[in-house]
C-alpha positions as CSV (number, residue, x, y, z in Angstrom):
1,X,89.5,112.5,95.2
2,X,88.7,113.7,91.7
3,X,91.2,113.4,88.5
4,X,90.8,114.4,85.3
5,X,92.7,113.4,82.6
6,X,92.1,115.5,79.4
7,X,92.7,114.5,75.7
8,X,96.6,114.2,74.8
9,X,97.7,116.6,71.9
10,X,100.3,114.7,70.4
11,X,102.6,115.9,67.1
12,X,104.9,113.8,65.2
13,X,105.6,110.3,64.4
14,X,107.0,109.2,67.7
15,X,104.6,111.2,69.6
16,X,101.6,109.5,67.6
17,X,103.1,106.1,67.5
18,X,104.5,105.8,71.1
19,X,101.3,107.4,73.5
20,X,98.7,104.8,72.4
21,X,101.2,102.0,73.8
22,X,102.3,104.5,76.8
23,X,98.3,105.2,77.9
24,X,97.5,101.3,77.6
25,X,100.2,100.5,79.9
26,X,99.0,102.4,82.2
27,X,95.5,101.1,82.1
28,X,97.3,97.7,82.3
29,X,99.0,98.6,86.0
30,X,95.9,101.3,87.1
31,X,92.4,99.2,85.5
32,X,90.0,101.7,86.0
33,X,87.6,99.4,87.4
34,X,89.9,99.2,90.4
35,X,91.3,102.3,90.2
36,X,87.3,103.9,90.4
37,X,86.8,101.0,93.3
38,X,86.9,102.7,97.0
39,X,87.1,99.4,98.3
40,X,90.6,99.0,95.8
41,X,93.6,100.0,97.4
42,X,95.0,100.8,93.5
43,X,95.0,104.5,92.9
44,X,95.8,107.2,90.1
45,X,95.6,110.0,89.2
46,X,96.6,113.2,86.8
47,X,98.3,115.5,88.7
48,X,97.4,118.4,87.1
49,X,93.7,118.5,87.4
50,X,93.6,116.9,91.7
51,X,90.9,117.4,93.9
52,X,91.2,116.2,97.5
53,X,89.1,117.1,100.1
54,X,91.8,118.9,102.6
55,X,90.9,117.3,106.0
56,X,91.9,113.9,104.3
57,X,95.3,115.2,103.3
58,X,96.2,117.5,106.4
59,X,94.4,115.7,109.2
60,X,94.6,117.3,112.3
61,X,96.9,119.9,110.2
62,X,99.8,117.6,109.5
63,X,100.5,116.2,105.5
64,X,99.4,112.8,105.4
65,X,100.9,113.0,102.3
66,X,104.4,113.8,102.9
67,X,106.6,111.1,101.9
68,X,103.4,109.2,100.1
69,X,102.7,110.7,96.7
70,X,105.0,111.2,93.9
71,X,104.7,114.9,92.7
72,X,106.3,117.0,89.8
73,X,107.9,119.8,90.8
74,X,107.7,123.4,89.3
């Protein structure tokens, strides 16, 4: 899998004052020594930029997925 997380445009006080505390708790739960680790079973990633290799998600043409990733919805 490849994820790309681009820079964060941010405007306003609250905006600049609460995503610096936001991103490092998420580096707290998700290090990205273990989240970059194939041997870790951590794992994250940003949605909107996803690569997966599709025989790894639809084995056999059934979603491996289904039930076992958390997705926005459009």
């Amino acid at each position: 899998m490849l994820s790309y997380s681009p820079r964060q445009v941010v405007t306003g006080f609250w905006q600049r004052a609460l995503m610096p505390l936001i991103f490092s708790e998420l580096a707290l739960a998700y290090p990205p020594e273990k989240v970059s680790d194939p041997a870790s079973r951590v794992a994250a990633a940003n949605g909107q930029f996803l690569l997966v290799s599709a025989s790894r998600v639809f084995p056999g043409g059934r979603p491996l997925s289904r039930g076992r990733l958390l997705a926005g919805r459009c």
